[in-house]
C-alpha positions in Angstrom: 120.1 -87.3 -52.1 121.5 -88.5 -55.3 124.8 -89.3 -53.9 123.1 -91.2 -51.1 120.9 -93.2 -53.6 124.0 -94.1 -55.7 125.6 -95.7 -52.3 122.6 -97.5 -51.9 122.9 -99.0 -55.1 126.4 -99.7 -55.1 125.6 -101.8 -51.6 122.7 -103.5 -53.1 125.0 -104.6 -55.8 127.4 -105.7 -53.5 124.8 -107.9 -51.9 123.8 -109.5 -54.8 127.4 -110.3 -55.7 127.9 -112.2 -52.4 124.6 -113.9 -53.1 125.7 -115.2 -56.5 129.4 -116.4 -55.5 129.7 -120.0 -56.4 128.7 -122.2 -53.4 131.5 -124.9 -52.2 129.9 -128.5 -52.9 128.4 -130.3 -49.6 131.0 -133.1 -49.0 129.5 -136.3 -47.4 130.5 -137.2 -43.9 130.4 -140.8 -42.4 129.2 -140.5 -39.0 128.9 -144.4 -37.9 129.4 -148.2 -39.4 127.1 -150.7 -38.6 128.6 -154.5 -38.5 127.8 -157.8 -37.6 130.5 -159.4 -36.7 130.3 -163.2 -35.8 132.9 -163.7 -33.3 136.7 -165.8 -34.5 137.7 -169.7 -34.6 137.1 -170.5 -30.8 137.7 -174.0 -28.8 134.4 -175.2 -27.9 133.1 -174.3 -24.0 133.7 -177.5 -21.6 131.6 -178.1 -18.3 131.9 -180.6 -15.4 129.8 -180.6 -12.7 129.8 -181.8 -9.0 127.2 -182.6 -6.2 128.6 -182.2 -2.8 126.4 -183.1 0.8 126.9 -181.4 3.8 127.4 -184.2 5.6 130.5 -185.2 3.3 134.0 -184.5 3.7 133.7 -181.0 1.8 132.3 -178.2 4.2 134.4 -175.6 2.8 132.3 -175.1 -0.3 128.9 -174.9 2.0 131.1 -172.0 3.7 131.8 -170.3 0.7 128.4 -170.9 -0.4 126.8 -168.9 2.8 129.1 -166.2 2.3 128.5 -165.7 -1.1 124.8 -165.5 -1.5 121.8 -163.6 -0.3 120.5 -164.6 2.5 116.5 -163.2 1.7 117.2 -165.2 -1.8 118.6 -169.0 -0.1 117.4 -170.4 -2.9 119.3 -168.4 -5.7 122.9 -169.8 -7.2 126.2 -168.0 -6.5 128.0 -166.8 -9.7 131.4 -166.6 -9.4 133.0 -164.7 -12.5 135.4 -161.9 -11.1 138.8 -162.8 -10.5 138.8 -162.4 -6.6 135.5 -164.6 -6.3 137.6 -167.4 -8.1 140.8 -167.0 -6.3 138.1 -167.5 -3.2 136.9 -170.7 -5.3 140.4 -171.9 -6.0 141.5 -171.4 -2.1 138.3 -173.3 -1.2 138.9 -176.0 -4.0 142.6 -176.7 -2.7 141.4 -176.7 1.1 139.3 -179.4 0.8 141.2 -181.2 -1.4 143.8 -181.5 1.8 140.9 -182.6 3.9 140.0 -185.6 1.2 143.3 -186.7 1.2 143.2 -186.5 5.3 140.1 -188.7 5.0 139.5 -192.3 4.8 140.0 -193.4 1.1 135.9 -194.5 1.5 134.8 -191.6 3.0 136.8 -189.6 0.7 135.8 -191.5 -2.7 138.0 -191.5 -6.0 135.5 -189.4 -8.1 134.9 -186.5 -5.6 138.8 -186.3 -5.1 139.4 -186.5 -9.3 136.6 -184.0 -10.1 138.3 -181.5 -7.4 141.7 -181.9 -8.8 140.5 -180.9 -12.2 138.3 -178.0 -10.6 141.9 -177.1 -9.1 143.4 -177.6 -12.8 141.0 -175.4 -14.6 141.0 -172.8 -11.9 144.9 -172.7 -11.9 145.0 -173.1 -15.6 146.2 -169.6 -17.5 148.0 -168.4 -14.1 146.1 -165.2 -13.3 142.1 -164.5 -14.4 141.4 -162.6 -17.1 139.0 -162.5 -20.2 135.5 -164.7 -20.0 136.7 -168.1 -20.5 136.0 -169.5 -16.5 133.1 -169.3 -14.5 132.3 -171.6 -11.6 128.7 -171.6 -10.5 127.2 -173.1 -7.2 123.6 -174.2 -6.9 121.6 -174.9 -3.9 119.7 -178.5 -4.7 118.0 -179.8 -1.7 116.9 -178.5 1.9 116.1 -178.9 5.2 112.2 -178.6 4.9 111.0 -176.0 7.8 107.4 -176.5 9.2 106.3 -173.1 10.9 105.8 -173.3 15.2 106.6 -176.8 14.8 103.7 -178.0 13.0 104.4 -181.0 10.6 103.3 -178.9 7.6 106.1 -177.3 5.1 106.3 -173.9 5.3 107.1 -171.8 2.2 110.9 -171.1 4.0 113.9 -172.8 3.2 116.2 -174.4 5.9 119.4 -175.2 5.6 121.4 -176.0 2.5 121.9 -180.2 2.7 123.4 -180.5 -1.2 124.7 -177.7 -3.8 125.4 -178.5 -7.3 128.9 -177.0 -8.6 128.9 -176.2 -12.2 132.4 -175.1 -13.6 132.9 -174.3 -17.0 135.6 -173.4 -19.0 137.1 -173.0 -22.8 135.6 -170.7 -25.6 139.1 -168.7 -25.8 140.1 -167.9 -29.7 142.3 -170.2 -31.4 144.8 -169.0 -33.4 142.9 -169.0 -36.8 140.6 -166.9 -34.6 143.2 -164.5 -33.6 144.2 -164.6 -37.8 140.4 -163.8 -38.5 140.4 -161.1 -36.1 143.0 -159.0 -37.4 142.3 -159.6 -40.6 139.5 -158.2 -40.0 140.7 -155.1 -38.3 142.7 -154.9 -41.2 139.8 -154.6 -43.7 137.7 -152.0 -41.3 140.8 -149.7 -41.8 
């Protein structure tokens, strides 16, 4: 009994000496940095924009147009921002720029054929596309008005796309004090 009660002892001891070792200090961890971060030196965003009729010399774009959007939604723009929807736009751009230069130089007029070529310009600009700095957008701006059986009331349903709206715009790419700024900045976050 006695020699039994002294081991117990002796373990009890040994527990309180494993209670009373020194504990290691905590040590601080950083689990996340919030920023906010205004964005480098940029050139400043540039637009042009462009109102083409179906019955003018430019039915490429009204093609590009009905492929492009949703048919339940005729009313909604098209959005082209991915590099195969303006490669389409750029294809489209340059064919009917060779149809206004097959035209009549009326028919054709000098400001539809000098918006194009800048279109063209801006859409060849940079070689391949990458980054956010080109979007070309194309809105539907007047319709055919549809009466329903033939009535001569206007129905709520759209006809057919007479005039879209083409808005390109272009620029907003970091300058090279941006580019400084920014890794400077990565710098400093090291």
């Amino acid at each position: 009994n006695e020699g039994e009660e002294v081991k117990e002892e002796e373990k009890e001891k040994e527990d309180d000496t494993e209670e009373e070792e020194p504990e290691e200090p905590e040590t601080e961890q950083l689990r996340c940095v919030i920023a906010i971060i205004r964005h480098g030196d940029r050139t400043p965003k540039q637009k042009m924009k462009l109102k083409i009729q179906r019955d003018g010399p430019c039915q490429a774009i009204f093609h590009l147009f009905a492929k492009m959007s949703d048919p339940e939604k005729p009313t909604k723009e098209v959005k082209l921002k991915t590099a195969k929807e303006l490669t389409t736009m750029l294809e489209t751009t340059r064919t009917m720029l060779r149809q206004l230069r097959q035209c009549d130089e009326e028919e054709a007029g000098e400001e539809l054929k000098s918006k194009l070529e800048q279109m063209r310009s801006v859409l060849e600009k940079g070689g391949k596309f990458s980054g956010i700095n080109r979007k070309v957008q194309i809105k539907p701006t007047k319709f055919e008005a549809l009466s329903p059986d033939g009535q001569g009331e206007r129905s709520e349903t759209y006809g057919q796309v007479i005039e879209l709206l083409i808005v390109a715009k272009w620029g907003g790419s970091l300058t090279d004090l941006g580019k400084a700024q920014a890794a400077e900045l990565g710098e400093r976050f090291r």
